[in-house]
Z-matrix of the N, CA and C atoms (Angstrom, degrees):
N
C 1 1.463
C 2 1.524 1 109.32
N 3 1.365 2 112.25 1 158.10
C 4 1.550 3 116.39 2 -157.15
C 5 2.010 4 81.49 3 -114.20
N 6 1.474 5 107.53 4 158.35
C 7 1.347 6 112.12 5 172.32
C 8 1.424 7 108.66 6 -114.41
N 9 0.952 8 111.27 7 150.62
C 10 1.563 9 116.35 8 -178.29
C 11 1.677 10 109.37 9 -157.17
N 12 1.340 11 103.51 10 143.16
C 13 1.986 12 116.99 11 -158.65
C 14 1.482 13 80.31 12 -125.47
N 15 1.743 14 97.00 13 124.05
C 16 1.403 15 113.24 14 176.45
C 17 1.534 16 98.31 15 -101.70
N 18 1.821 17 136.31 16 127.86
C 19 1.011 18 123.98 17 140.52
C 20 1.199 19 121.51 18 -76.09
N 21 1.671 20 119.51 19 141.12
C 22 1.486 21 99.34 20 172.80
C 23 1.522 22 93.24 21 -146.23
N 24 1.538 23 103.50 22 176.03
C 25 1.649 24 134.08 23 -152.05
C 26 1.451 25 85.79 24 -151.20
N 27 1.659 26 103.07 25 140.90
C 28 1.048 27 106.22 26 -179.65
C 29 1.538 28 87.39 27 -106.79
N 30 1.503 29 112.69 28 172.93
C 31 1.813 30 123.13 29 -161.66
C 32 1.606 31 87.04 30 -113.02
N 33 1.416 32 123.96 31 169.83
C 34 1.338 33 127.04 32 175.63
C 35 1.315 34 117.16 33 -60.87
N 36 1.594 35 118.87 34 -19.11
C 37 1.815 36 129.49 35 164.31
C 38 1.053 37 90.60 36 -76.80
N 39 1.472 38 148.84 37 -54.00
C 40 1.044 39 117.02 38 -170.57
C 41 1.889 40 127.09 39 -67.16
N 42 1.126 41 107.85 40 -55.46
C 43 1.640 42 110.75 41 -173.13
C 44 1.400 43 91.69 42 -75.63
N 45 1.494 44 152.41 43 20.18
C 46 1.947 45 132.33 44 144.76
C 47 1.431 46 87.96 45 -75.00
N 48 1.163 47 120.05 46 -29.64
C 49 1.808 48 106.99 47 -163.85
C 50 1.524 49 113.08 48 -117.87
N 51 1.336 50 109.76 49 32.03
C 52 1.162 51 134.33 50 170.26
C 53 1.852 52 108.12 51 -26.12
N 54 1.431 53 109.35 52 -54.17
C 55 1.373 54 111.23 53 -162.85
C 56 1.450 55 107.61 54 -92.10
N 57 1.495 56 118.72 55 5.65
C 58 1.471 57 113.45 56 141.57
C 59 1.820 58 123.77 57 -89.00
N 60 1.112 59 123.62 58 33.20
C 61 1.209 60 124.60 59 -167.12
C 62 1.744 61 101.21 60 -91.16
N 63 1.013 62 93.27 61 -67.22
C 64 1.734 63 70.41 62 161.02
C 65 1.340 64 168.91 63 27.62
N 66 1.654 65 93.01 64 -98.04
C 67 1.261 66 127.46 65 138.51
C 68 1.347 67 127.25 66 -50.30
N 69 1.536 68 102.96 67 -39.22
C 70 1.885 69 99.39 68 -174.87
C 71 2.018 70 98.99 69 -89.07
N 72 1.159 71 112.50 70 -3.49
C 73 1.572 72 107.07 71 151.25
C 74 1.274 73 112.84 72 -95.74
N 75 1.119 74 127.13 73 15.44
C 76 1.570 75 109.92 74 167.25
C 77 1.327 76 118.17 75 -96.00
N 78 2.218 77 101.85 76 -38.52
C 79 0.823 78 108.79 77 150.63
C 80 1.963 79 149.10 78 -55.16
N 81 1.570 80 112.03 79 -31.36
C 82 0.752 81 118.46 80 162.89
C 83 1.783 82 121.14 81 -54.56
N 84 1.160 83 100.73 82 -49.40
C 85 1.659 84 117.84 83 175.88
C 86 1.376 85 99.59 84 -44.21
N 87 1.026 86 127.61 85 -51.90
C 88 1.607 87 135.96 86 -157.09
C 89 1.460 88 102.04 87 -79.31
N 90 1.380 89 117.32 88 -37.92
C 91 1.496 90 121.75 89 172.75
C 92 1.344 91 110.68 90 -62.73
N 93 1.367 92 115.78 91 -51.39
C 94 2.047 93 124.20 92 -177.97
C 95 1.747 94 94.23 93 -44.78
N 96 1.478 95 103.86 94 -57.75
C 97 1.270 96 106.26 95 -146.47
C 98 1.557 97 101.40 96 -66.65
N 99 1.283 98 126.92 97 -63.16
C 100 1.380 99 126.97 98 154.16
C 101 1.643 100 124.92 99 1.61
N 102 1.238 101 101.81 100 -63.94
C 103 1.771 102 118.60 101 168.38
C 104 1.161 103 106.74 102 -76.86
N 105 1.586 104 138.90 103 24.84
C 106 1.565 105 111.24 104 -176.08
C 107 1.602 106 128.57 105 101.93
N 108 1.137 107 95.11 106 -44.71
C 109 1.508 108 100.88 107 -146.64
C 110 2.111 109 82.87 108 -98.83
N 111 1.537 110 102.87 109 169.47
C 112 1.468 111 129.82 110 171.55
C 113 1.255 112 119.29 111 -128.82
N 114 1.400 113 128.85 112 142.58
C 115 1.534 114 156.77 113 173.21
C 116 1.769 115 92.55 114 -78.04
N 117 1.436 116 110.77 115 126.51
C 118 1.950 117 115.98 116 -152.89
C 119 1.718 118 66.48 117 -111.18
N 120 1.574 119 114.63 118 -79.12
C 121 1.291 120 114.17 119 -132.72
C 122 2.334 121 82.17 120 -139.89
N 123 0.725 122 113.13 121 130.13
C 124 1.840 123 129.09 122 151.14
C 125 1.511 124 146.31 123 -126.19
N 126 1.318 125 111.04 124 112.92
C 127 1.316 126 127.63 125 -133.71
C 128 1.548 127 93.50 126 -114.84
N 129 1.373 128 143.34 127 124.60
C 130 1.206 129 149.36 128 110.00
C 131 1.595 130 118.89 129 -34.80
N 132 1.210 131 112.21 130 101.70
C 133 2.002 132 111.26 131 175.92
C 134 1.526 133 97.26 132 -133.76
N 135 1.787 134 86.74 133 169.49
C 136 1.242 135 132.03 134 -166.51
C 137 1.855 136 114.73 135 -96.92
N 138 1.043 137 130.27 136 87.80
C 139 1.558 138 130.48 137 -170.81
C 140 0.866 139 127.85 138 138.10
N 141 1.599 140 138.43 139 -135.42
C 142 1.540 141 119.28 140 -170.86
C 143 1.635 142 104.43 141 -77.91
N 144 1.128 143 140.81 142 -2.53
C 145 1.492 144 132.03 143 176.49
C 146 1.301 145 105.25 144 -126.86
N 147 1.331 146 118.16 145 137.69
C 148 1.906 147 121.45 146 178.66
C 149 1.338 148 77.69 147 -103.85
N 150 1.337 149 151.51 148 88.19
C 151 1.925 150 138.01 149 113.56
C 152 1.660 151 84.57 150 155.20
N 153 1.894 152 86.04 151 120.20
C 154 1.629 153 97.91 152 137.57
C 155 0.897 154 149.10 153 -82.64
N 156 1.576 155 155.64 154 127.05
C 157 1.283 156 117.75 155 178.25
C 158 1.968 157 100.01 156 -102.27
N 159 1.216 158 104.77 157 168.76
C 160 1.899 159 94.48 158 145.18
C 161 1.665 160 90.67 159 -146.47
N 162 1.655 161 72.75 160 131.54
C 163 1.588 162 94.56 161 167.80
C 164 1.383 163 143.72 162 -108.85
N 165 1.161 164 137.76 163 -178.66
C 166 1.574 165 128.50 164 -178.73
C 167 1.883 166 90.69 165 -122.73
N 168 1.085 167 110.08 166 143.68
C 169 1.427 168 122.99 167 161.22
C 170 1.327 169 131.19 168 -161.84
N 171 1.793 170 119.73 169 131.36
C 172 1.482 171 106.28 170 -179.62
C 173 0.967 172 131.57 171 -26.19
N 174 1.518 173 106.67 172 -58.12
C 175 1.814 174 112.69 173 -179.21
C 176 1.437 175 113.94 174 -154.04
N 177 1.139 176 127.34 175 176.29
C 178 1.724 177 145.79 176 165.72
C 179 1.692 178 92.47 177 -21.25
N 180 1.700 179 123.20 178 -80.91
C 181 1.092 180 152.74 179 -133.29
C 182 2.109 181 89.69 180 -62.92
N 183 1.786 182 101.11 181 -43.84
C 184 1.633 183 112.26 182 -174.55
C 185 0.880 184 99.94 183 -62.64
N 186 1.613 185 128.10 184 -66.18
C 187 1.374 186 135.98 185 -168.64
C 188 1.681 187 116.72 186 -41.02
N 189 1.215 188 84.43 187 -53.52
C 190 2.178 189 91.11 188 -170.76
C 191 1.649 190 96.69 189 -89.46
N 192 1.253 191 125.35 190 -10.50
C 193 1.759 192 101.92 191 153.59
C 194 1.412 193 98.56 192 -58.32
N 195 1.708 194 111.74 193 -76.17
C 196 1.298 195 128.66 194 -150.75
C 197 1.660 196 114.93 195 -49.49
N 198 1.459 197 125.28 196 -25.21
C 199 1.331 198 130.94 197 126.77
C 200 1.350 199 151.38 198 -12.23
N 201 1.602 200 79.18 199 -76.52
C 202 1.941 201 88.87 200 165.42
C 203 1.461 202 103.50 201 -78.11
N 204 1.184 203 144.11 202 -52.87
C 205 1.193 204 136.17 203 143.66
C 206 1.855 205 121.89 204 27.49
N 207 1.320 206 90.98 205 -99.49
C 208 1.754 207 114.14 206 175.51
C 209 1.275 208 91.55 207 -63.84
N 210 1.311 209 141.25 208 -57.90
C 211 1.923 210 126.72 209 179.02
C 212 1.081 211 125.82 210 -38.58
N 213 1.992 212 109.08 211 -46.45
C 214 1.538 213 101.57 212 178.41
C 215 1.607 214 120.93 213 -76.76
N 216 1.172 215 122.13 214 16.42
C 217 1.348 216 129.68 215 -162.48
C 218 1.577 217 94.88 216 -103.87
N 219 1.680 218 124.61 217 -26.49
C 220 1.561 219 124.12 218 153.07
C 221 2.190 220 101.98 219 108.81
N 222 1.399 221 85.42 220 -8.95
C 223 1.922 222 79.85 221 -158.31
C 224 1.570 223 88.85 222 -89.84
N 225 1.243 224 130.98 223 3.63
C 226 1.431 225 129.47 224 177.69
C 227 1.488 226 133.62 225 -152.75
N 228 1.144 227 146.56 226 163.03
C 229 1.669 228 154.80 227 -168.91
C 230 1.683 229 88.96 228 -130.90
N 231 1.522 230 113.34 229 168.71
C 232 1.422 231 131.00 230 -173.97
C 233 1.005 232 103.41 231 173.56
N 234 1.582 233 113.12 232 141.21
C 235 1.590 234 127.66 233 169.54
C 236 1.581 235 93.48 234 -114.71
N 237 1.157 236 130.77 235 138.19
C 238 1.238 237 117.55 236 -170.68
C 239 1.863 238 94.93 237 -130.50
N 240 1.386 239 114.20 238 118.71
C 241 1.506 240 128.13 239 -179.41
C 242 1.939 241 105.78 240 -82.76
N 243 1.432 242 99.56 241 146.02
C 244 1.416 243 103.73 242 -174.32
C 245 1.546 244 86.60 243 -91.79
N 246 1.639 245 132.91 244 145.34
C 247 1.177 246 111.20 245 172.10
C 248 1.616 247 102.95 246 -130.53
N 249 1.719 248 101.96 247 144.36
C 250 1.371 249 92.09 248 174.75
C 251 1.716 250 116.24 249 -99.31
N 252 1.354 251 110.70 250 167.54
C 253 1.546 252 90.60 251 172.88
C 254 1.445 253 111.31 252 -98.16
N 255 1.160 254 106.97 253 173.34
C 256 2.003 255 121.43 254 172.60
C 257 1.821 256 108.18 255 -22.47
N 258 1.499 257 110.43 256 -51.68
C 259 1.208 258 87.61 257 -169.20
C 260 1.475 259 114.39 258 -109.81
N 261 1.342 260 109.81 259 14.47
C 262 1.376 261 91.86 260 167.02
C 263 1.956 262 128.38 261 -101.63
N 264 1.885 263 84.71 262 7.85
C 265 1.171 264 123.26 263 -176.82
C 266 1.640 265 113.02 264 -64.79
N 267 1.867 266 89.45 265 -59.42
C 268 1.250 267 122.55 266 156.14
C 269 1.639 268 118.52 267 -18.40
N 270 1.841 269 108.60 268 -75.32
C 271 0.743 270 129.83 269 -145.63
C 272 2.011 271 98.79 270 -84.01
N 273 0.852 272 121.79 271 -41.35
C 274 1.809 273 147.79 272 144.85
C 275 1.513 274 99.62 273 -20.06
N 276 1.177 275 113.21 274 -58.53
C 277 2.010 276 117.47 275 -168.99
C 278 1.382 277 104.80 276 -85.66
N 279 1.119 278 122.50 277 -39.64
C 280 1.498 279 129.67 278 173.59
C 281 1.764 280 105.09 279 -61.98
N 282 1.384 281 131.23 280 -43.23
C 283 1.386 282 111.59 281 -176.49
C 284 1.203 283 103.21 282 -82.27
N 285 1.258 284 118.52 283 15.41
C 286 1.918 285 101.21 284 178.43
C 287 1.623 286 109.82 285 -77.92
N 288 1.425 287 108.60 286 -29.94
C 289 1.533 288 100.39 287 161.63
C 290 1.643 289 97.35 288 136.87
């Protein structure tokens, strides 16, 4: 499974209905999981993004459905980062030569 760190912003539909948010991560969860993919770690923060997610997903193709997905639903924005881990990071710096 590939990891991927969702920033997200909630849209003006999203924060009037703030106190269904919740729910629309439970729902979201249920969508990842559906496609494959898992909810790792979800973060409520303070600064340019209101919620992290990190996620698990088969591939590129899951991720940016599961993206546009939660986008077309209007209560949120996301830049979503491909992430690698430690060692394949590792392994990336080492073929540079």
């Amino acid at each position: 499974m590939t990891t991927y760190i969702m920033l997200l912003n909630w849209t003006d539909q999203g924060v009037k209905n703030v106190r269904e948010s919740p729910r629309r991560l439970d729902a979201a969860r249920k969508q990842l999981a559906d496609m494959g993919g898992t909810f790792k770690e979800f973060y409520l923060t303070m600064g340019e993004y209101d919620m992290v997610a990190v996620c698990e997903a088969p591939d590129d193709a899951v991720a940016a459905r599961f993206a546009l997905q939660i986008g077309s639903a209007g209560n949120v924005r996301s830049r979503t980062l491909k992430a690698f881990p430690e060692g394949a990071y590792r392994e990336i710096i080492t073929s540079l030569g």
